[in-house]
C-alpha positions as CSV (number, residue, x, y, z in Angstrom):
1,X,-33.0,97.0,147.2
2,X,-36.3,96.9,149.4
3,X,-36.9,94.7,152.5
4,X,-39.2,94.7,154.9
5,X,-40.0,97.0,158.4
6,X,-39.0,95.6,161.3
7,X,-41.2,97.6,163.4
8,X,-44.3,97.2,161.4
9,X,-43.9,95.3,158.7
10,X,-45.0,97.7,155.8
11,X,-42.5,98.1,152.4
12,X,-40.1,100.6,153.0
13,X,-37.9,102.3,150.4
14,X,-34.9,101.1,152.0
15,X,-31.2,100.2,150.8
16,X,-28.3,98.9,152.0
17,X,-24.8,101.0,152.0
18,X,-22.3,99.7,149.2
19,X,-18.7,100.0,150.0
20,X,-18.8,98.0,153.6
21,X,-16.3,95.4,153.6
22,X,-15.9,94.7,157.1
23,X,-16.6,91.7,157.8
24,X,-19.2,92.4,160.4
25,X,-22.0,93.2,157.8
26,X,-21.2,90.4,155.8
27,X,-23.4,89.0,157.2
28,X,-27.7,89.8,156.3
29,X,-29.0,92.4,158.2
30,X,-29.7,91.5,162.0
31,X,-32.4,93.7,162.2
32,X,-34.7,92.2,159.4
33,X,-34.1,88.5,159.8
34,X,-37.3,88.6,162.1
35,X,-39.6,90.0,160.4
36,X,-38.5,88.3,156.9
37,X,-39.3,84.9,158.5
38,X,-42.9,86.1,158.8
39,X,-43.6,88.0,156.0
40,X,-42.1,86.6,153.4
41,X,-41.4,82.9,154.6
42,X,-45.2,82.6,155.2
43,X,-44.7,81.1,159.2
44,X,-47.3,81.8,161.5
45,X,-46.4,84.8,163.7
46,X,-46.1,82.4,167.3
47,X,-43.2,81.2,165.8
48,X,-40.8,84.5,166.1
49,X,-38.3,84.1,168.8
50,X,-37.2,86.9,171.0
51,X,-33.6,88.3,169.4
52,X,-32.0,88.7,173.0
53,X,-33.3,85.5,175.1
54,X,-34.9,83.5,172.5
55,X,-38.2,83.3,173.4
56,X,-40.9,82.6,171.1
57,X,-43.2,85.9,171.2
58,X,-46.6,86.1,170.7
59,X,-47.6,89.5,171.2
60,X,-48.0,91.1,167.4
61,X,-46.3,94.3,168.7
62,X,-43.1,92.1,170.4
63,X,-42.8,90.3,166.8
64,X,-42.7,93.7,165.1
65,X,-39.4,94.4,166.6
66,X,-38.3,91.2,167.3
67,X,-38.1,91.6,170.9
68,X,-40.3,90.7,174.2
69,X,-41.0,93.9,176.4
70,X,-38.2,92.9,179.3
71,X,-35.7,92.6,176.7
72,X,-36.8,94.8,174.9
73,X,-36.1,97.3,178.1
74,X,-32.7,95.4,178.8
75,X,-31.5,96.0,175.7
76,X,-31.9,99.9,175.8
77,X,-35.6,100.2,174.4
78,X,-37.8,103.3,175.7
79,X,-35.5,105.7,175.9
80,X,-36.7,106.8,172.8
81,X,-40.0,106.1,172.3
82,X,-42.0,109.1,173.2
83,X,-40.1,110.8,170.0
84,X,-42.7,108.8,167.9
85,X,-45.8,110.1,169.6
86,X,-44.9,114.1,168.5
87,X,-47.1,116.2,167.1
88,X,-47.8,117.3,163.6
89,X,-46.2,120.3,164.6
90,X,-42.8,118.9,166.0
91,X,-42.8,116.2,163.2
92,X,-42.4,119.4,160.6
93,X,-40.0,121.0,162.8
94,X,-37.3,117.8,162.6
95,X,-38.2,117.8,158.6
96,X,-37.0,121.8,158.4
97,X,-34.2,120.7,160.7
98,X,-32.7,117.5,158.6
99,X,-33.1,119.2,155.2
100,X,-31.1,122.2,156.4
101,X,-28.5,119.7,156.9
102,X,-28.9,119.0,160.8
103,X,-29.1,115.3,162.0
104,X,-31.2,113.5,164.9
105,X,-28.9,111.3,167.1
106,X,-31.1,108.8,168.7
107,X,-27.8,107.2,171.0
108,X,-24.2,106.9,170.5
109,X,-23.0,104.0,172.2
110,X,-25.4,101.0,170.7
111,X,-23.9,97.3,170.4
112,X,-23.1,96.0,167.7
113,X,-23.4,92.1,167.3
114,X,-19.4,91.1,166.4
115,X,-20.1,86.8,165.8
116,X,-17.8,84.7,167.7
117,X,-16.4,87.3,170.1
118,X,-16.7,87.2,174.0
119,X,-15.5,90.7,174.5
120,X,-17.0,94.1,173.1
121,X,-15.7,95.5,170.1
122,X,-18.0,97.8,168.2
123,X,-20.0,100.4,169.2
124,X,-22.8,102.1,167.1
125,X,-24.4,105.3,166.6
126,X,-27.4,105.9,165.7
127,X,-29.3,108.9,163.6
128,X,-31.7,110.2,161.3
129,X,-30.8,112.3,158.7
130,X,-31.7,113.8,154.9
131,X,-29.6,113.4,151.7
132,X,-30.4,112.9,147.9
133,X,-34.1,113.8,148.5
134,X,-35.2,111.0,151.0
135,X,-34.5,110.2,155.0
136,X,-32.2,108.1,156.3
137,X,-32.1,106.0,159.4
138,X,-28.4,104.8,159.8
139,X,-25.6,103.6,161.9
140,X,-22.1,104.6,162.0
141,X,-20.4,101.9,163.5
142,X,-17.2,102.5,165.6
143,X,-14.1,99.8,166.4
144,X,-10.6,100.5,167.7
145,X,-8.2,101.1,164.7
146,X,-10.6,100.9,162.7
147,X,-12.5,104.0,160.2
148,X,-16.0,104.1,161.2
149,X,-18.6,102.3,159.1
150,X,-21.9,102.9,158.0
151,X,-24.7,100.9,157.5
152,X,-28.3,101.8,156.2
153,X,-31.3,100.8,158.0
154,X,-34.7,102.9,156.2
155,X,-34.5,105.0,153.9
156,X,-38.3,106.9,152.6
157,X,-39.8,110.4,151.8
158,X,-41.8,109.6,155.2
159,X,-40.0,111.0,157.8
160,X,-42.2,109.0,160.4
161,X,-41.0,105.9,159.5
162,X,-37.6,106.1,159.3
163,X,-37.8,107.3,162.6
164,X,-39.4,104.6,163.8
165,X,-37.0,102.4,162.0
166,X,-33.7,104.4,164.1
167,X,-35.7,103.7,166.9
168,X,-36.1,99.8,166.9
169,X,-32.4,99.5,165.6
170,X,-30.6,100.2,168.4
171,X,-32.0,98.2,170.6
172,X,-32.7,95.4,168.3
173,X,-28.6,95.4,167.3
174,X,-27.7,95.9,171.3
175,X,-30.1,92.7,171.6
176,X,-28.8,90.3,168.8
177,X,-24.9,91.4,170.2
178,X,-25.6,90.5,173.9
179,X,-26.7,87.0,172.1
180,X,-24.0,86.3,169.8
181,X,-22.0,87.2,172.9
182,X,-24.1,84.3,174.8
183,X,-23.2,81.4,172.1
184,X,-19.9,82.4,171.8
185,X,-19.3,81.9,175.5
186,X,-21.3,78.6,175.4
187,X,-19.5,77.8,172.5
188,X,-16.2,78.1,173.9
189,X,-17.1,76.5,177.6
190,X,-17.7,73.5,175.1
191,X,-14.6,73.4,173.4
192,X,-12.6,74.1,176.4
193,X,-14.8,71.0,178.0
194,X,-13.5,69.0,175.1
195,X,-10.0,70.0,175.6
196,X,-10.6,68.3,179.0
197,X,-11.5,65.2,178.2
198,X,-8.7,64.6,175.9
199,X,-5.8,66.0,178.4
200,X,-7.8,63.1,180.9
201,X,-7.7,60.6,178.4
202,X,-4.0,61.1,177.0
């Protein structure tokens, strides 16, 4: 199934992993939720909030990865970005590399948005690698007592933008988590609140 970049916007050839059950990924794909709510629901770009503090972004490059530059840094960004401005020659030396089997690791110790929960559970790692004659972007996705997951972010013969794609996600995951993490606290500050006001009124 194809959906959209969320660094650019272009088509990828991209599919999502079968076989996850947790319940963590029943949910749609963080990462894309952004960019499918310009592309394909037809809103005008200013409408995009930030993923981490949001923020309604303006900035066409902030949209493309659904996050403002501060957050953007908060939540991890930059430390891979120079990876993207290699040469021809380096780009051809990561494509001999993958095919023989090797893997890029672009971070190990991500966040992982967990809905409803106040404390950290999962952890992800993030990589590039080749199998069954295309690139892969993905994210193996580690929780106590649990088997590691995976989940697909790109897959494409273009090498390039998968890796932009591994990129953007960890950051962009580490970012929607630190949120989730925000409304569940609000959300239980309220309920507790509530709890209150019945124990005074009783």
């Amino acid at each position: 199934m194809g959906y959209k970049s969320p660094v650019d916007g272009n088509k990828a050839q991209t599919k999502r992993k079968s076989g996850f059950k947790s319940r963590i990924l029943n949910l749609p794909n963080p990462i894309l939720l952004q960019t499918d709510r310009v592309v394909n629901g037809g809103r005008k770009m200013s409408e995009v909030n930030c993923a981490r503090c949001g923020r309604k972004l303006r900035n066409p490059h902030s949209i493309a990865r659904s996050l403002g530059p501060v957050c953007y840094a908060k939540s991890g960004g930059g430390v891979f970005d120079r990876d993207l401005n290699a040469d021809e020659k380096e780009w051809a030396r990561r494509e001999q590399l993958l095919k023989a089997g090797g893997e890029i690791d672009l971070g190990v110790n991500w966040d992982y948005p967990d809905p409803g929960n106040l404390i950290r559970r999962y952890t992800m790692r993030v990589s590039v690698r080749y199998k069954d004659g295309a690139f892969e972007a993905y994210g193996r996705i580690f929780a106590p007592d649990e088997k590691p997951k995976e989940i697909i972010f790109a897959r494409s013969i273009d090498l390039k933008t998968v890796y932009r794609e591994a990129v953007a996600a960890g950051p962009t995951y580490s970012a929607i988590a630190h949120r989730a993490r925000q409304e569940a606290g609000k959300r239980a500050k309220m309920e507790w609140r509530k709890n209150q006001r019945r124990l005074m009124v009783v």
